[in-house]
C-alpha positions in Angstrom: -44.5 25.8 17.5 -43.5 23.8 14.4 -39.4 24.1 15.6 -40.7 22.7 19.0 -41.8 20.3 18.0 -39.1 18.9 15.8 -36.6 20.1 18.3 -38.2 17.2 21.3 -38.2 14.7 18.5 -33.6 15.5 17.5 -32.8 14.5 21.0 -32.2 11.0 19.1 -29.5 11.8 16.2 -31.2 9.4 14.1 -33.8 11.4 13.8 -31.8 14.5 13.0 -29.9 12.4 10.1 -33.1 11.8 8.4 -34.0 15.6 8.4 -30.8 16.1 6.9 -30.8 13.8 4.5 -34.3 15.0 3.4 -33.3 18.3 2.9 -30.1 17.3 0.7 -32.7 14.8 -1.5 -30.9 11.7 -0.6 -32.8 8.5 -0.2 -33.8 7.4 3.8 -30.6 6.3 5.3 -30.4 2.6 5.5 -30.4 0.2 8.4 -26.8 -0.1 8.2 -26.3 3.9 8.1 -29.2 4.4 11.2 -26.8 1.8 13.0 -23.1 4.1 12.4 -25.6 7.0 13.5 -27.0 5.4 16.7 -22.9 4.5 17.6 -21.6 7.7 17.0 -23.8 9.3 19.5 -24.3 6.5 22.6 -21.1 5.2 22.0 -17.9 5.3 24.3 -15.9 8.7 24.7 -13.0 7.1 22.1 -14.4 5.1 19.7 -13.4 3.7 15.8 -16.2 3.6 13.3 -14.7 1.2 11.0 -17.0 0.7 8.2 -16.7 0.1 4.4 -15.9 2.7 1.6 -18.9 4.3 0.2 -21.0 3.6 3.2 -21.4 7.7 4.1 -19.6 7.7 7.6 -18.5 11.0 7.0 -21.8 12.5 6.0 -23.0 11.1 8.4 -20.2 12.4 11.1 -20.6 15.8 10.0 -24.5 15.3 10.4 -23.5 14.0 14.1 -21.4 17.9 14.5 -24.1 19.9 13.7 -26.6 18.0 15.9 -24.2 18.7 18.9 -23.6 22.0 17.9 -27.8 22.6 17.5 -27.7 20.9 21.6 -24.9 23.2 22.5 -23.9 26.2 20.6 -20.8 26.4 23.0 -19.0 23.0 22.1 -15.8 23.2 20.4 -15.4 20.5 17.8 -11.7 20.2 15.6 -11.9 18.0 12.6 -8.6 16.0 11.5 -8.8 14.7 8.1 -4.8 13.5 6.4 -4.9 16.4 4.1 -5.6 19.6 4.7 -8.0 19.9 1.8 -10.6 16.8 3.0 -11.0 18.6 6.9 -11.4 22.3 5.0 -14.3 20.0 2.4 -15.9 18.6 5.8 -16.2 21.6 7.7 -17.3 23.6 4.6 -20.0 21.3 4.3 -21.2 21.5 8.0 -21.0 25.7 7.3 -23.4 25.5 4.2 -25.8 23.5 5.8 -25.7 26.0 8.8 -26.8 28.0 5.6 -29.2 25.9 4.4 -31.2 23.9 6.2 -34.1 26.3 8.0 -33.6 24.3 10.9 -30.1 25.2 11.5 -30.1 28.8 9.9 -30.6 30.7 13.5 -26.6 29.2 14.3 -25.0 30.5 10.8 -22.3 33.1 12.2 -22.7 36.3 12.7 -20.4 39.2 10.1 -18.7 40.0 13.2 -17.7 36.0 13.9 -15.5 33.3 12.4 -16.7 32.0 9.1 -14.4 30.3 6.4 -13.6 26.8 5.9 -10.9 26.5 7.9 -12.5 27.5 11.2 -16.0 29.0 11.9 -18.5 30.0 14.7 -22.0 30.0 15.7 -24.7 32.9 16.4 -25.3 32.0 19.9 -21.9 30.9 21.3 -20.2 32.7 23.2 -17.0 34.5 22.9 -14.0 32.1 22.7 -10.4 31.9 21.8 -11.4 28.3 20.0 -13.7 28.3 17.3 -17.0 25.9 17.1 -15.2 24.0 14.0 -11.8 24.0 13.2 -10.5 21.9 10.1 -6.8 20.6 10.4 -4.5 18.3 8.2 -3.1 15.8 10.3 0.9 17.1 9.5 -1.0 20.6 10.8 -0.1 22.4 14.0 -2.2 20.6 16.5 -0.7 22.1 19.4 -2.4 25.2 20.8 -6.1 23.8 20.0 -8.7 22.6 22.5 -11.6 20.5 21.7 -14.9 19.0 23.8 -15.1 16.6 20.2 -12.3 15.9 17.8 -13.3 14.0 14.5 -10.3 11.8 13.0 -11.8 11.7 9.7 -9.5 9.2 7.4 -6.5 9.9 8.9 -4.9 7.0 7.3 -4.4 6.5 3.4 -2.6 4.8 1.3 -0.3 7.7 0.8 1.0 8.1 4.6 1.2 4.8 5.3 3.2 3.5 2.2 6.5 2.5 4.9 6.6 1.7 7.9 8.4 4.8 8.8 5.6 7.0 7.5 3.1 4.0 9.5 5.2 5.3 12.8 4.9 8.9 12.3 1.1 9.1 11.7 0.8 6.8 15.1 2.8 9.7 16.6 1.0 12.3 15.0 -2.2 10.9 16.2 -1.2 11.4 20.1 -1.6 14.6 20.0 -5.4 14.6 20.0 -5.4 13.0 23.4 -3.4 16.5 24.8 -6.1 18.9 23.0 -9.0 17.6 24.2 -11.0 18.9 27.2 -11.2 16.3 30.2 -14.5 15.1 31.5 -17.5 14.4 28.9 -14.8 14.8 25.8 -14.9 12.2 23.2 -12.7 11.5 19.9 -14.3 9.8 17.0 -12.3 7.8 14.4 -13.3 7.1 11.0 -11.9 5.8 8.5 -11.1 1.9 6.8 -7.9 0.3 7.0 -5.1 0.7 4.4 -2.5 -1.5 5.0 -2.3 -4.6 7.3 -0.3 -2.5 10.3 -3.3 -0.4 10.3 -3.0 2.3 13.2 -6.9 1.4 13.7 -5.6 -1.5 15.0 -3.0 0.0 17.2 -5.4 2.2 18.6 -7.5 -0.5 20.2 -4.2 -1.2 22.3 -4.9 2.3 23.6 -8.4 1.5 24.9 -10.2 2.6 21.9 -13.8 0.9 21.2 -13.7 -0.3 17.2 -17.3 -1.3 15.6 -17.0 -2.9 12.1 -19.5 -2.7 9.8 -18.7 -5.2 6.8 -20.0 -4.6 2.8 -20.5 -8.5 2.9 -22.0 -11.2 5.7 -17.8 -12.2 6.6 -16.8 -15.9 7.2 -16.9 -17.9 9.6 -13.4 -17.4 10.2 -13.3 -13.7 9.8 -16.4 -13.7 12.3 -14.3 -14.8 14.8 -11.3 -12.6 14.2 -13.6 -9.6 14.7 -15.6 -10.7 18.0 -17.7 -9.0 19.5 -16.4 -5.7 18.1 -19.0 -6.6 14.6 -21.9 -4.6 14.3 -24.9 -6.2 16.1 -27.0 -5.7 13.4 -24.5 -7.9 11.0 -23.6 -10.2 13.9 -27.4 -11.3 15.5 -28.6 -11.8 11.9 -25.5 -13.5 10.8 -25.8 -17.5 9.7 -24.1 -19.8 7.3 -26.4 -19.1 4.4 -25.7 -15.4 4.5 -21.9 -15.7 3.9 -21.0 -13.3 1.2 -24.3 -11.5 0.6 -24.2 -8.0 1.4 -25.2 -6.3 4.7 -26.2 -3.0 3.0 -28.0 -4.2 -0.1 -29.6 -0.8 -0.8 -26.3 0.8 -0.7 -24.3 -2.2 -2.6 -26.0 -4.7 -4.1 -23.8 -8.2 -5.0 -23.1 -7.1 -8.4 -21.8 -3.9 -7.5 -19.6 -5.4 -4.6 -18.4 -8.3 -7.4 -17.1 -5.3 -9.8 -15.3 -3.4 -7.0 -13.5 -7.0 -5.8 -12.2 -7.2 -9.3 -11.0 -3.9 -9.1 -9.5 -3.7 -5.8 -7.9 -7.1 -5.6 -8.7 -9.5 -3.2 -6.2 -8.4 -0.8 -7.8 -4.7 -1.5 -11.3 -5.6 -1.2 -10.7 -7.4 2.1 -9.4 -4.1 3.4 -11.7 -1.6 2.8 -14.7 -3.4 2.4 -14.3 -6.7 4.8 -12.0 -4.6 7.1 -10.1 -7.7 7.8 -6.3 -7.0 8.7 -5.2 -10.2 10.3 -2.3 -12.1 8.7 -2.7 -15.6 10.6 -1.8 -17.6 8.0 2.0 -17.3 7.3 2.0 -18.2 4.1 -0.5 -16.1 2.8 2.4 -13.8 1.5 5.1 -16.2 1.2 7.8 -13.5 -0.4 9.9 -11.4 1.9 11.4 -8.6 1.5 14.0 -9.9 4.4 15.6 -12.5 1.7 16.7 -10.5 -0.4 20.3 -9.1 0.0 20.5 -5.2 -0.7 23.9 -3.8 -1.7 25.6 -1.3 -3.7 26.2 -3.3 -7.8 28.9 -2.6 -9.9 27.9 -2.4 -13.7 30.5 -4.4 -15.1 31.5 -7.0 -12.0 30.0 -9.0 -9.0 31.7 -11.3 -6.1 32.5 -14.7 -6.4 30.2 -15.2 -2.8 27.4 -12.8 -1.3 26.5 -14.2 2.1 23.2 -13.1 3.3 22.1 -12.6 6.6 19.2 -11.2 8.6 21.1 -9.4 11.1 19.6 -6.0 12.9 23.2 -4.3 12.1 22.9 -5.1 8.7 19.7 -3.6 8.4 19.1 -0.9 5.6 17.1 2.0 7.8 17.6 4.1 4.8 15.4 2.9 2.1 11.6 3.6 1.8 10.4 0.1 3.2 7.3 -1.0 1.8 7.1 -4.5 3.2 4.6 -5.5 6.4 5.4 -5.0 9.5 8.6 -6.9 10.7 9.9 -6.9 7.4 13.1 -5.2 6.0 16.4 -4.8 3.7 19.3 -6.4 4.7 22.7 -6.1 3.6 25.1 -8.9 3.1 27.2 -9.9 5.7 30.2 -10.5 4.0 31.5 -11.0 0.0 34.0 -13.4 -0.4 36.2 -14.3 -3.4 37.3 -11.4 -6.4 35.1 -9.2 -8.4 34.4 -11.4 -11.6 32.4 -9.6 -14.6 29.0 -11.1 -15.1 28.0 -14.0 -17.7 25.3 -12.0 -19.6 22.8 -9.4 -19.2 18.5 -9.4 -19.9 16.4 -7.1 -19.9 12.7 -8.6 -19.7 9.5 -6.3 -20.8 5.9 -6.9 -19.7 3.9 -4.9 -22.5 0.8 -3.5 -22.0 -2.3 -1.4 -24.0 -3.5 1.7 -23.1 -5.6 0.6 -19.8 -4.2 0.9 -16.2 -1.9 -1.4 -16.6 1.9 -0.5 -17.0 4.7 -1.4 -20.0 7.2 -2.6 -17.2 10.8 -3.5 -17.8 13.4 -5.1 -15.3 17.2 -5.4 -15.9 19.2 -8.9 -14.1 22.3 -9.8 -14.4 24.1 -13.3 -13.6 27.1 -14.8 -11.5 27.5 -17.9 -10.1 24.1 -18.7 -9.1 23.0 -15.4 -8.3 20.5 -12.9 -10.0 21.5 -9.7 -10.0 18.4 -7.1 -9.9 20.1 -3.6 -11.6 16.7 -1.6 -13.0 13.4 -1.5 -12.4 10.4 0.6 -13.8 7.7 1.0 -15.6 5.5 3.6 -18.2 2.1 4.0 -18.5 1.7 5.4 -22.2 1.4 1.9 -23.6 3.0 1.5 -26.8 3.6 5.2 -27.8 7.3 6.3 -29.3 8.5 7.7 -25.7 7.7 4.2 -24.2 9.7 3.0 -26.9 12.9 5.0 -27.1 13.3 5.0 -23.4 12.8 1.0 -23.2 15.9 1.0 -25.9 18.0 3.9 -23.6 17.8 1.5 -21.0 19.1 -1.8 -22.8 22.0 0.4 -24.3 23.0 2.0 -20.7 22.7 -1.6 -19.1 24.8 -3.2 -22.3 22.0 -5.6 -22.5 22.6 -9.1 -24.3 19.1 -10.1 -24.8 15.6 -8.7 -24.7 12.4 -11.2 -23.4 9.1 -9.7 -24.4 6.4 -11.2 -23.2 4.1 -12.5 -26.2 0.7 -12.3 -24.9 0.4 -8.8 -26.3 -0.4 -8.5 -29.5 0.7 -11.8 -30.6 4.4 -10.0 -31.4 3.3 -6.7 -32.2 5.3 -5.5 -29.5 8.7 -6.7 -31.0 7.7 -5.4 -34.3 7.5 -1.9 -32.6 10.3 -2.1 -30.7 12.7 -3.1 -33.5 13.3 -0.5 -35.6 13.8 1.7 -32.1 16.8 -0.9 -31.4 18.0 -1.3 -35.2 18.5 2.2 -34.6 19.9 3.0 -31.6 21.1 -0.5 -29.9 21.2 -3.8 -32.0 20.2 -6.6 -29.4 19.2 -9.6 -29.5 14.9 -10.2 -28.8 13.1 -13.6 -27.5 9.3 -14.0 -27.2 8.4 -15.4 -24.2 5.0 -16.9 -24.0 3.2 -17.6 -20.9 0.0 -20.1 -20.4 -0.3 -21.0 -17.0 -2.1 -19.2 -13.9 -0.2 -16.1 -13.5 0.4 -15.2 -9.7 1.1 -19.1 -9.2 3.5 -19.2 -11.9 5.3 -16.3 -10.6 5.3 -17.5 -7.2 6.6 -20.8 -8.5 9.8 -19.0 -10.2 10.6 -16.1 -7.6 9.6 -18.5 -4.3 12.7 -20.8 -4.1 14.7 -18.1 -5.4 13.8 -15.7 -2.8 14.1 -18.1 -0.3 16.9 -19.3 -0.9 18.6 -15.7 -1.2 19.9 -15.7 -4.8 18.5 -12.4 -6.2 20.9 -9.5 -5.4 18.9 -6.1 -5.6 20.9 -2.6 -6.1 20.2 0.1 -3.4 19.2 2.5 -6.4 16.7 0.1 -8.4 14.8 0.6 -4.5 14.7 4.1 -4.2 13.8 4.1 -7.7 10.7 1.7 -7.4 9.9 4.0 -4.7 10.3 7.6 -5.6 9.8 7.1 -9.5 6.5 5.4 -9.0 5.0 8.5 -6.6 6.1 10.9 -9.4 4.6 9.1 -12.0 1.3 8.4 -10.2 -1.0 10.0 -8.2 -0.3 9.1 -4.2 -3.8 6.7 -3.8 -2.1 4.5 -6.4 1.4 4.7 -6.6 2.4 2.3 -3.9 0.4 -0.7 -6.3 2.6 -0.1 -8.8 5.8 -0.5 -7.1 7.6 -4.2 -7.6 8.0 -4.4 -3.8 4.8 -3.8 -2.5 3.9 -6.4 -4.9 6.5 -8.9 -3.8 5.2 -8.5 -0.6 2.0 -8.8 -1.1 1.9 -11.1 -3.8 -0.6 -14.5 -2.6 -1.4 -17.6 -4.4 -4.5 -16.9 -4.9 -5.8 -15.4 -8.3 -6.2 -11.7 -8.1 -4.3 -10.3 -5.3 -3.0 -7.8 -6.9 -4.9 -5.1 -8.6 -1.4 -4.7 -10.4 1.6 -7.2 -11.1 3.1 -5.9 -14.5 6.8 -5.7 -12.8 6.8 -8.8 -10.2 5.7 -10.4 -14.1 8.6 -9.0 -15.6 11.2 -10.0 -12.6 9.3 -13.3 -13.0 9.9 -13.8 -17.0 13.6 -12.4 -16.6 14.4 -14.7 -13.4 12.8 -17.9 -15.4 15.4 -17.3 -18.1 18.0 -17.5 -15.6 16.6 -20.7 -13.7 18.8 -22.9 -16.3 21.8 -21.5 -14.8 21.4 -21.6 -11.5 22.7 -25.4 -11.3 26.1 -24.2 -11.0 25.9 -22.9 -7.4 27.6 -20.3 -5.7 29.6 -22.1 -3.5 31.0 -25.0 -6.2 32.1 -22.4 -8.5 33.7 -20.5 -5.6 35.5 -23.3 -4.6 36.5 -24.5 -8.6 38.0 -21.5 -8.9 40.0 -21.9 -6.0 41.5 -25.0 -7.5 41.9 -23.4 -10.9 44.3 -20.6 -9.1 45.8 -23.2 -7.0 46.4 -25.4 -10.0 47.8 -22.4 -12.1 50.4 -21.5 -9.8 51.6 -25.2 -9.3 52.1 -25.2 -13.0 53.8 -21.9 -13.2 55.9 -22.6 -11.0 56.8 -26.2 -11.8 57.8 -24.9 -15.6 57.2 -26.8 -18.7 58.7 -30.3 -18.6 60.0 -30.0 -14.8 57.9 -31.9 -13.0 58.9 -34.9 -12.1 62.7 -33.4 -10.9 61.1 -30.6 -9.3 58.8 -33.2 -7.2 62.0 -35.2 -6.4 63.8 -31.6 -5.0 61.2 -30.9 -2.9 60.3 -34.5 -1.5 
């Protein structure tokens, strides 16, 4: 009588979530969660829940799958997570509760049924090639499954969507959902929050997809109208000027939780997964592109007189990991003009660091007429121990480096002290402290900007691949892409913290400004003066010593 009871009262999900969250001893769910809850189950057959990190959408999903299952034993249900490991997590925790809660026990599966993590059954459904739950990664084998419900549970990261090429095959990928499920009353749930700014949550909505955002903070007025009338009614009808910036979930993040996660993430970050704002309106909110700089093959000893740049889509590099926005890419020079002349001088320019997350980053340039040439890249992240050391000093000896720059704001020069007796031993070079006062992201900006702009930084093919590949090996996926230098070219703003990491666009910064002194003597001038020197050269070897004036008179 008791079951009855509670069973006239689930018909509303909303309900069933707060048995559920009951029986695992979790506070009420909060307004904002009661509103993801009341979406998921009354809203459109392909829908986006796009809400901010920490708000419980998948506990709250998985609450949503057993509630269907408890209405209909015989619904088949897949769950799409982008590993492997999070879909086999959310399905294990939909079987334990089947275990757990005395509600749900009478549909735990049978000895004779389906019952691991990847894919299980209930006790009442009836016998079927496809189980109740199946748990997929979204690289898996989606062919051959049928669904009435599939559950795209964070499909996108920040590890497969780190180029644009991995941003493409995830939008393929995806697809395929639309092929397993069953026609009629089937529905395909999305969660997840954005990762980059090409966001395939976006793309979807091109597909006919319903998106609901449910901001951490009351957005702007601005952002209110970017998101229409796809915000959550409950943020939108209470929203008003006064509210701006407070938080919509209080109970879940108070304003001094949501302050320390925006210093964290970076503003850029925290906008992301926590505003869910994508849009890029303003086109100088990233004002470095990836598009000016020209990408070639360096020699280690020589350059050309004259790189030309251009942006054309023949001279595109399609084999290099691009981590730029959309639109953006590598591009090779059009032409080089003039002989291979060897370069003035060579720095190598090191951002130091402690034992925190930031990195000890190093970059190598080297200078010809006007142009910076980019030739290493990288970075370590054991601070100041003797392998950050010794390999800092491999790299100035195999780049034959003239001078060192070390930033001084570490230590007040204990980093030079350190690093001396590594070169005295290996490589005697020349060091420089380099002190830096003023704002840091505008100060960069203010250095790289024209320079980027005005295509004179030269980057080697390898110092890309490097950036790339090196940084996924030397931290985990989640992260690696904020280390890279041209992710943070590419994203770098002019506001103050829009990077949750800069040590290497610092370093190119500090080793660029040292070259800014030289860049006076153009390209193009000192292609031409050395024109005239050849030209006057061969007039005077062949004229001869003391000839002159009788060889002018011959040849008039």
């Amino acid at each position: 009588m008791k079951n009855e009871k509670i069973l006239s009262k689930i018909t509303d999900f909303r309900n069933f979530l707060y048995i559920t969250w009951k029986h695992l001893n979790l506070p009420q769910p909060t307004k904002v969660q009661y509103d993801i809850a009341d979406y998921i189950a009354n809203g459109d057959s392909r829908i986006i829940i796009s809400a901010f990190r920490g708000v419980g959408k998948s506990w709250i999903t998985a609450s949503y799958v057993l509630w269907r299952i408890l209405l209909n034993p015989n619904i088949n249900i897949l769950v799409v997570s982008a590993s492997k490991n999070r879909a086999d997590d959310f399905s294990t925790f939909c079987l334990r509760l089947l275990h757990e809660m005395p509600l749900l026990q009478h549909l735990y599966p049978k000895d004779d049924q389906r019952q691991s993590k990847i894919s299980f059954d209930v006790n009442t459904a009836s016998a079927s090639q496809q189980p109740t739950v199946k748990s997929l990664g979204i690289t898996s084998q989606i062919t051959g499954s049928r669904a009435d419900l599939v559950v795209a549970d964070d499909v996108e990261t920040s590890g497969n969507t780190q180029t644009q090429f991995m941003r493409d095959k995830l939008s393929e990928a995806i697809k395929e959902f639309e092929a397993v499920i069953k026609p009629d009353t089937s529905r395909i749930i999305y969660l997840g929050t954005p990762q980059t700014e090409q966001s395939i949550y976006n793309k979807l909505q091109e597909r006919g997809y319903k998106i609901r955002y449910w901001t951490a903070r009351y957005p702007s007025e601005k952002q209110i109208k970017s998101y229409g009338s796809n915000l959550a009614p409950i943020i939108n009808n209470t929203w008003n000027i006064e509210l701006i910036g407070k938080p919509t979930d209080p109970s879940r993040f108070d304003e001094k939780d949501l302050l320390e996660r925006e210093a964290s993430y970076g503003r850029l970050g925290f906008n992301m997964q926590y505003q869910l704002d994508t849009t890029l309106s303003d086109l100088n909110k990233f004002p470095l592109k990836l598009s000016d700089l020209s990408v070639m093959n360096l020699n280690p000893e020589n350059a050309p007189e004259k790189v030309i740049w251009a942006s054309s889509p023949e001279l595109q590099h399609n084999d290099l990991p691009n981590v730029g926005l959309q639109g953006d890419a590598y591009y090779r020079p059009m032409e080089v003009q003039g002989q291979w002349l060897p370069y003035i001088s060579t720095v190598m320019a090191i951002d130091p660091s402690g034992k925190g997350s930031d990195e000890t980053a190093y970059c190598v340039t080297k200078f010809l007429n006007g142009n910076i040439y980019l030739v290493d890249i990288g970075g370590f992240n054991s601070g100041y121990s003797e392998h950050t050391l010794s390999k800092l000093v491999e790299v100035a000896k195999k780049n034959k480096v003239n001078k060192i720059l070390i930033e001084e704001n570490f230590g007040q020069g204990m980093f030079e002290a350190l690093l001396k007796p590594y070169l005295i031993k290996e490589y005697p070079c020349t060091t420089e402290m380099v002190r830096q006062t003023s704002n840091k992201h505008r100060r960069i900006l203010d250095t790289l900007e024209p320079l980027i702009s005005q295509h004179r930084i030269i980057v080697d093919k390898t110092v890309i691949k490097k950036d790339y590949e090196g940084t996924n090996m030397l931290y985990p996926q989640e992260s690696a892409l904020k280390y890279q230098l041209f992710y943070q070219i590419s994203r770098l703003q002019k506001e103050i913290h829009s990077l949750p990491h800069d040590d290497r666009i610092d370093c190119l910064q500090v080793a660029c400004h040292h070259w800014v002194q030289h860049l006076a003597k153009d390209q193009e001038l000192s292609y031409k003066q050395r024109k005239e020197d050849l030209l006057n050269a061969e007039i005077e070897k062949y004229f001869g010593d003391n000839k002159t004036e009788n060889s002018w008179i011959k040849i008039i």
